[in-house]
C-alpha positions in Angstrom: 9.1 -33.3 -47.0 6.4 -30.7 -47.4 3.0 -31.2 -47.1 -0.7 -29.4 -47.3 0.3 -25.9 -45.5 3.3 -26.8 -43.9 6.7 -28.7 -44.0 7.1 -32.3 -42.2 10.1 -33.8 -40.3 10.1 -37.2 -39.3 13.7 -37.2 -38.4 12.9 -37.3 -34.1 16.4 -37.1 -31.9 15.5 -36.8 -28.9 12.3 -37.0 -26.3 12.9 -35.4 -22.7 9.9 -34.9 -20.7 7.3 -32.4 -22.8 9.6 -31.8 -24.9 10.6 -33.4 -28.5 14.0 -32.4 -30.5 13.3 -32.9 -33.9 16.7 -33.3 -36.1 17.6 -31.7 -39.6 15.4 -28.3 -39.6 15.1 -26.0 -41.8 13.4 -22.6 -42.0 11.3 -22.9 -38.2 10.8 -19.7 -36.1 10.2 -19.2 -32.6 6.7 -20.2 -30.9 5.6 -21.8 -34.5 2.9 -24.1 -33.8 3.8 -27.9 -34.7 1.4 -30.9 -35.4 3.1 -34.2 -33.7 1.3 -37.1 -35.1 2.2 -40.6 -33.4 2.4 -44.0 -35.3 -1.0 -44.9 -34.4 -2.2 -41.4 -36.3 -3.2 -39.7 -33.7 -2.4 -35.7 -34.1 -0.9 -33.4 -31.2 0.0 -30.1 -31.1 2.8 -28.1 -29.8 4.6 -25.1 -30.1 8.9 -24.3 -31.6 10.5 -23.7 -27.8 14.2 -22.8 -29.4 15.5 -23.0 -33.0 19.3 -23.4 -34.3 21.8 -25.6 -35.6 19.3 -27.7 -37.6 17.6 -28.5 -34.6 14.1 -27.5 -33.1 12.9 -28.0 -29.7 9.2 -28.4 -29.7 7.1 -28.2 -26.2 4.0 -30.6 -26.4 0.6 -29.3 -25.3 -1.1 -32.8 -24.8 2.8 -34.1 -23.4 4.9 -36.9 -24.6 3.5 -40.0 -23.3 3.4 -42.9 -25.7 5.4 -41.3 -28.5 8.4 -42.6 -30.2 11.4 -41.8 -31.6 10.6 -43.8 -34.5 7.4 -43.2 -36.8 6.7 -39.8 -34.8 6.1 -37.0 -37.3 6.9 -33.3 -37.1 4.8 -31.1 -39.0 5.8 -27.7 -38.8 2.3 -25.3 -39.4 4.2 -21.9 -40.2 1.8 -19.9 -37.7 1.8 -18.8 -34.3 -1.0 -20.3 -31.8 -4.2 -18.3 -32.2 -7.7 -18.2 -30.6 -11.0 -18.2 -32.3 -12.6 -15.2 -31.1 -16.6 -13.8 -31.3 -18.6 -12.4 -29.2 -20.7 -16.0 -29.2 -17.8 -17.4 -26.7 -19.8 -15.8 -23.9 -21.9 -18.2 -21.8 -19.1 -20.9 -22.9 -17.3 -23.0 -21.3 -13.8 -24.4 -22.9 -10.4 -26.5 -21.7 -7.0 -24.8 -20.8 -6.2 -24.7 -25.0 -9.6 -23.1 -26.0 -11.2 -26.2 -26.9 -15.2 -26.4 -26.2 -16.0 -28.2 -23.0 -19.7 -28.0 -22.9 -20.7 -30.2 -25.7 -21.6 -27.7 -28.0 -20.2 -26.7 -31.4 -17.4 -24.4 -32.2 -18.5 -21.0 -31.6 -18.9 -19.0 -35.3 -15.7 -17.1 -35.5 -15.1 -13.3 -35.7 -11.1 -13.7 -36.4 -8.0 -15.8 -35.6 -5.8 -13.6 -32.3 -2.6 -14.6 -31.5 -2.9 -15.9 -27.6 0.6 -13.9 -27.0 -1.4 -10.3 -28.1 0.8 -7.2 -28.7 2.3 -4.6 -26.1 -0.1 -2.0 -25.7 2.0 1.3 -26.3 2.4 3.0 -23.4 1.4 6.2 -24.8 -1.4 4.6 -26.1 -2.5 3.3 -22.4 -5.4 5.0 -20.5 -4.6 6.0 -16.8 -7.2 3.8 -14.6 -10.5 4.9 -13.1 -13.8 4.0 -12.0 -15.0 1.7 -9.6 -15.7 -2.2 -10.0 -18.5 -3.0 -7.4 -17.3 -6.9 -6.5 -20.5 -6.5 -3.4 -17.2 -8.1 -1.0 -17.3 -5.3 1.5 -13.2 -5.8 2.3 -12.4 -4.7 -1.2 -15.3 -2.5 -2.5 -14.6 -0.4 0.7 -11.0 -0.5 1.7 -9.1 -2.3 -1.1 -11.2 -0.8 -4.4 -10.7 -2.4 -7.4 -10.6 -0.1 -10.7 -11.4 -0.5 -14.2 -8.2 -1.4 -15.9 -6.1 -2.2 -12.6 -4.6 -5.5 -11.8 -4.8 -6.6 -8.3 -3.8 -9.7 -7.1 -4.8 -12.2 -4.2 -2.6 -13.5 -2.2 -4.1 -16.9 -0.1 -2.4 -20.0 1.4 -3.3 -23.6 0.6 -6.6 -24.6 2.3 -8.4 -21.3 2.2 -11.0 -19.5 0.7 -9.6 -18.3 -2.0 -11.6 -20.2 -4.8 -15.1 -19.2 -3.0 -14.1 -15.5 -2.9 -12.9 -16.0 -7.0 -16.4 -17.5 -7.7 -18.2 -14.6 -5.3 -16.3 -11.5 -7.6 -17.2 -13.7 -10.8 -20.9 -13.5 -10.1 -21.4 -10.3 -8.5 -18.6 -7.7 -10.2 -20.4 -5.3 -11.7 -20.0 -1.8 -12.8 -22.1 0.5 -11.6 -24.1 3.7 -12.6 -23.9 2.8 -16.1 -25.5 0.9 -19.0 -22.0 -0.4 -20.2 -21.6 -4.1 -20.8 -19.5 -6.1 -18.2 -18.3 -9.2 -19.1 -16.1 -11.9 -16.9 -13.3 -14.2 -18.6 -12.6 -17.1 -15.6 -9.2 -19.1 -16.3 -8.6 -22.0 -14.0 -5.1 -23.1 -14.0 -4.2 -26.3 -12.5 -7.4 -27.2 -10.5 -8.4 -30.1 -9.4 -12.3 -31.6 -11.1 -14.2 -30.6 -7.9 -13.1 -27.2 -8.4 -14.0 -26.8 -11.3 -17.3 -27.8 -11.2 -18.0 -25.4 -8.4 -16.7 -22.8 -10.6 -18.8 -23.9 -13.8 -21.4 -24.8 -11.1 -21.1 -21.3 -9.5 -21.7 -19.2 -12.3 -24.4 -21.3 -14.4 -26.1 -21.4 -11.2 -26.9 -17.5 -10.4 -27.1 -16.8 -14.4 -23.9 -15.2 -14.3 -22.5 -17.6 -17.1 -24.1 -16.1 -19.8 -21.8 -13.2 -19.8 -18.8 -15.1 -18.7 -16.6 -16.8 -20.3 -14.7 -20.1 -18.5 -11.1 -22.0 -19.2 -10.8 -24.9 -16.9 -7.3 -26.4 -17.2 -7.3 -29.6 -14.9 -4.9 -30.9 -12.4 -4.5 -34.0 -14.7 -4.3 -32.0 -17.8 -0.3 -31.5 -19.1 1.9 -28.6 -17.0 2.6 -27.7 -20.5 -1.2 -27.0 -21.1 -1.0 -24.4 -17.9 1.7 -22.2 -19.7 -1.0 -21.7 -22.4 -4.7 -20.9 -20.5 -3.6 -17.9 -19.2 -2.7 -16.5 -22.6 -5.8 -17.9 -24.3 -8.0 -16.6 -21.7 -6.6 -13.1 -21.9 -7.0 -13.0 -25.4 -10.8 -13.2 -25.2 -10.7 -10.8 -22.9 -9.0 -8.3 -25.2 -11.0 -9.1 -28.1 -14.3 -8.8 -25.9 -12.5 -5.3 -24.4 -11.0 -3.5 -27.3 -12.6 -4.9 -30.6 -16.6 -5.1 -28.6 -16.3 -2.3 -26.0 -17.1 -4.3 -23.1 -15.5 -3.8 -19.1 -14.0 -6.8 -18.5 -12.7 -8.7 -15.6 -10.0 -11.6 -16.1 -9.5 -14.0 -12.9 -7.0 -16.3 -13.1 -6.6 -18.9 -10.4 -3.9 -20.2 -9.7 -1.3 -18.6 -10.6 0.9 -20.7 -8.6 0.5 -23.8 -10.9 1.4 -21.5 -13.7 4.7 -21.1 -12.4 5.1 -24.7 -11.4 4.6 -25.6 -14.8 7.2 -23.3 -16.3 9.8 -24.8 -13.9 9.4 -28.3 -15.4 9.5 -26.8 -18.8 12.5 -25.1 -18.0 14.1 -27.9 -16.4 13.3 -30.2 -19.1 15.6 -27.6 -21.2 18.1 -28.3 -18.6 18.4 -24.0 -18.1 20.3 -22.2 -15.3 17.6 -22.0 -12.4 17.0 -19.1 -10.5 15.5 -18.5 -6.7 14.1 -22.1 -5.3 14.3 -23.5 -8.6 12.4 -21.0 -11.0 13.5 -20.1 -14.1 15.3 -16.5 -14.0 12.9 -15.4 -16.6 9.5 -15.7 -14.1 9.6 -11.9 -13.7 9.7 -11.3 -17.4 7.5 -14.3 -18.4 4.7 -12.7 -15.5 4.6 -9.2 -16.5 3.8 -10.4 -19.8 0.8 -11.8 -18.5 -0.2 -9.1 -16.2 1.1 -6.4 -18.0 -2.0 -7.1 -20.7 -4.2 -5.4 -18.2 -5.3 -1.8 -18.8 -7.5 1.1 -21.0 -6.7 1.9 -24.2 -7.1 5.5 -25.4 -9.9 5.7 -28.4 -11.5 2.2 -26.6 -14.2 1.9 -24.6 -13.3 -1.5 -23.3 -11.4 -2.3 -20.4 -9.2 -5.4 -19.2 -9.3 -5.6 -15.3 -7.3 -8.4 -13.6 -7.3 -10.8 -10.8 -4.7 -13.2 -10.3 -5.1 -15.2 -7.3 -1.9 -17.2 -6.6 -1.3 -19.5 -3.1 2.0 -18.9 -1.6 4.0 -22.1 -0.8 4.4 -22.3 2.9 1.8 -18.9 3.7 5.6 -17.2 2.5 5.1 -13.6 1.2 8.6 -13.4 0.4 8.4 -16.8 -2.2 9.2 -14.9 -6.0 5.8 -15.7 -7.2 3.9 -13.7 -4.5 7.1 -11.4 -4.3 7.5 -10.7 -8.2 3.7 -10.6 -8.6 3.9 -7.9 -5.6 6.4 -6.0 -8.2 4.3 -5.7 -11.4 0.6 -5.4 -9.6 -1.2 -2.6 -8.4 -1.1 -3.4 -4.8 -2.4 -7.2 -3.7 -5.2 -8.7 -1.3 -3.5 -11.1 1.1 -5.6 -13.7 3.2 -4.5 -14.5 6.1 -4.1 -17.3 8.1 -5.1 -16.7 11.8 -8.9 -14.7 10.5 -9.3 -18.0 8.4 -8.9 -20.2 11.6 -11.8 -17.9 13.2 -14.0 -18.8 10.9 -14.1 -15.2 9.0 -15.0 -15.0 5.6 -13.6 -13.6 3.6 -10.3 -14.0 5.8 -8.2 -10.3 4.1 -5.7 -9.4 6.6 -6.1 -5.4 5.9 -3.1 -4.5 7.3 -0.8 -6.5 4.4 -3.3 -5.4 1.6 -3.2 -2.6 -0.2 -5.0 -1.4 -3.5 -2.4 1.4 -4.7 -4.9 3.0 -7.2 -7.9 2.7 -5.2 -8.0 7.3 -4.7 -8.4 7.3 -8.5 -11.6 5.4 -8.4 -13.8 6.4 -5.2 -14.9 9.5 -3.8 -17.6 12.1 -5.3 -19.4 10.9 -8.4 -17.9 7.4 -8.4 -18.5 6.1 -4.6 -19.0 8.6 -2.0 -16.9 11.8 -0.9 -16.7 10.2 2.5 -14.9 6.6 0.9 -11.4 7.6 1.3 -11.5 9.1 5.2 -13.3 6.6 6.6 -11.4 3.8 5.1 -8.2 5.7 6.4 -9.9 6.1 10.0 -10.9 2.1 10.1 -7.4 0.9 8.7 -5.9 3.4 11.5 -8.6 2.3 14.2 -8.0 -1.8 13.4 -4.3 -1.0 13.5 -4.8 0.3 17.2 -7.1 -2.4 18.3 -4.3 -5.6 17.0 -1.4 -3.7 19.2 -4.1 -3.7 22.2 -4.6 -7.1 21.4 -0.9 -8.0 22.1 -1.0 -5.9 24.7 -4.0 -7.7 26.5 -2.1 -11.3 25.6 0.6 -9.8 28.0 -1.0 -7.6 31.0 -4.8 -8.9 30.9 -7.8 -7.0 30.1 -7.9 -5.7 33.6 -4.9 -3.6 32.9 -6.0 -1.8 30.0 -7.4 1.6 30.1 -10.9 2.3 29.0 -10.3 3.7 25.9 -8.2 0.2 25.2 -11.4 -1.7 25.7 -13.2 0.1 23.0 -10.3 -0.3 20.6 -10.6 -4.2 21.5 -14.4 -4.4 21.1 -14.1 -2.0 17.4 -11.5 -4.6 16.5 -13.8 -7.7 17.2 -16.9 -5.9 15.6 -14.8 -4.6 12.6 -13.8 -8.4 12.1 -17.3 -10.2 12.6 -19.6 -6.9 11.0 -17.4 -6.1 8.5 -14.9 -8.0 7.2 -17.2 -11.3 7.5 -20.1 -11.8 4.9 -21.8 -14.4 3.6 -20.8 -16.4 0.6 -24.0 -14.9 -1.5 -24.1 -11.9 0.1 -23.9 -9.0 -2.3 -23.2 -5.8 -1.0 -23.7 -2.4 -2.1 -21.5 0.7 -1.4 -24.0 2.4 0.2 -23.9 -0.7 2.7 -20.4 -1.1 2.8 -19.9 2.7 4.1 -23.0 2.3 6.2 -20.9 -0.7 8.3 -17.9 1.0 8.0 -19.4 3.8 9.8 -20.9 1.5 12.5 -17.7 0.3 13.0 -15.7 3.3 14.2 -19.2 4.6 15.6 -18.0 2.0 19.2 -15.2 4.9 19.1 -15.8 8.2 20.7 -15.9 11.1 18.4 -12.8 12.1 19.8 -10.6 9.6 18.3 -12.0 10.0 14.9 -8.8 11.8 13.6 -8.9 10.9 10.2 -12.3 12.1 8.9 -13.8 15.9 8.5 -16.3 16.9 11.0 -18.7 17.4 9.1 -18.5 13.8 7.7 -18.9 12.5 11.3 -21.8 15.2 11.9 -23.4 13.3 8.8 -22.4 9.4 9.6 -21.4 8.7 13.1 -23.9 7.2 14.8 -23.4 6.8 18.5 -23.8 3.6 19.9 
């Protein structure tokens, strides 16, 4: 039966998990969105998961719990889900679905986006440069993040991963210029206290009113989880492309993302893949980080940051190991700094931020950046093999210059790489420790840097 701007089903075969299989359809397409309403009247929404052979498969947003087979009705919209985009959804905070949060009124809508977007053309795409201060001296100095890159961060369950996502949320910034920065914040799968101290965060040191935040709760449906990333990177375009502004997406976690598309796919009863994931995660992921990037004729940019935990500290899992594929490079946390109490904990030596040349160096950072991050990656290298080395022979059996290599390492690791939580540093501060680092080295060993960059900055100690 048809009814005001769409047709109805009431025919229900099946319910499986999120999913319902409504019976006798005619005329649905793929990812239409569908209005379930229960026998009691309450309305639900959902979205056409597979169509053929008068049936349609229909993936609940708000799940399945107490719905029937009988008296459940299907009404099938004839549109695609979209977000209600303006520029007024800055300083807002909404759920995983884009649904206010804050107790205030819709924002006043600009247009109706489809939360799937469209493929940038890859002609179309802009090559990415310029540097995004984040004031976390780890990446702005040795793992720079550029405008339009997407670089990922790779933690373990327990660590600091959410305080370092809050830190880049307030303090990313770009400098040098007047142009409008902006930060979307998706929270996938989090439990209530952490997303307070995300909302908490960022009302808290002003930085709200030019963000824009998507909590999807641990107790909200896995179904909802397959959705916030989408909706959140639509604002972000819209704010990007249509508004000119430099934005920065985070997305955390990543993980629960692809949790929640192995119960949907298992409710479908498809072929699994590796540990149980669908073999469409590589595909479905790129289509979520693949919507980072500059568009030619734009002035916008979308940056990304997806932080994911790997299961079991495992680099090798497929999320961390697909996500490796797509990304720019990735920041990986690790385990052993987090147990000495350094914040934040990036194990250097596994990081890597493959487009970092194309944004430092004269005019953006300094024409010293790249060297001296080179000569402190290759000195910190040096000073974890001495390390093993002392664990076997003893520190009496190391040579002088070993001893220097040790005490660079533990200053690199306590100067350096540890900062406070509000700390916000600059470049200019960043280089300045970096150069104190390698400054407990003698000029000598300082292989990787021009002399007259060491005539400039070394400082002996």
């Amino acid at each position: 039966m048809t009814s005001k701007g769409g047709v109805q089903y009431s025919k229900i075969a099946e319910i499986k998990g999120p999913l319902v299989v409504v019976d006798d359809v005619e005329n649905a397409a793929f990812d239409e969105l569908v209005e379930i309403e229960t026998t009691s009247g309450e309305k639900r929404l959902g979205k056409v998961l597979e169509v053929g052979h008068g049936k349609a498969i229909i993936q609940v947003f708000e799940g399945t719990t107490g719905l029937s087979i009988a008296g459940t009705k299907a009404k099938f919209v004839g549109k695609v889900m979209e977000m209600p985009v303006s520029k007024q959804v800055l300083g807002r905070v909404f759920d995983g679905l884009g649904r206010p949060k804050d107790g205030l009124p819709d924002p006043i809508v600009d247009k109706f986006l489809d939360i799937n977007g469209a493929p940038m053309n890859p002609e179309q795409r802009e090559y990415p440069r310029e540097f995004i201060q984040t004031g976390v001296s780890v990446i702005d100095g040795m793992l720079t993040l550029v405008r339009g890159q997407k670089l990922p961060i790779f933690s373990g369950s327990g660590m600091s991963h959410n305080i370092l996502a809050a830190q880049i949320a307030r303090q990313a910034s770009v400098v040098g210029t007047g142009d409008e920065f902006a930060v979307v914040f998706a929270a996938i799968g989090v439990q209530y206290s952490e997303a307070e101290y995300f909302r908490r965060s960022l009302e808290e040191s002003g930085a709200l009113k030019r963000s824009v935040l998507f909590l999807n709760l641990a107790d909200d449906p896995a179904i909802e989880r397959i959705i916030t990333p989408r909706v959140a990177l639509t604002v972000a375009e819209y704010l990007a492309y249509d508004v000119g502004m430099h934005v920065l997406v985070i997305l955390t976690d990543m993980t629960n993302y692809a949790e929640a598309l192995r119960e949907i796919s298992a409710a479908r009863e498809e072929v699994p893949g590796r540990k149980g994931y669908p073999g469409y995660l590589y595909t479905d992921l790129s289509t979520i980080y693949e919507r980072a990037g500059r568009l030619k004729g734009k002035k916008g940019s979308v940056t990304q940051m997806a932080i994911l935990t790997m299961p079991s500290d495992d680099i090798t899992h497929p999320i961390p190991d697909l996500t490796g594929y797509i990304t720019e490079g990735q920041i990986v946390l690790g385990r052993d700094l987090f147990r000495k109490g350094i914040y934040p904990p990036v194990n250097i030596l596994m990081s890597l931020s493959r487009i970092m040349k194309d944004g430092i160096g004269e005019g953006q950072t300094r024409a010293d950046h790249q060297e001296i991050s080179n000569q402190n990656y290759d000195a910190y290298s040096r000073a974890q093999e001495v390390r093993a080395l002392a664990g076997i022979v003893g520190k009496a059996g190391l040579a002088d210059i070993d001893l220097k290599y040790l005490d660079f390492g533990d200053d690199f690791e306590n100067n350096f790489l540890s900062q406070d939580i509000d700390e916000n540093r600059t470049i200019e501060e960043t280089l300045g420790t970096l150069w104190k680092s390698v400054s407990l080295l003698p000029k000598n060993e300082l292989i990787k840097v021009k002399d007259k960059y060491v005539e400039q900055y070394y400082k002996e100690q």
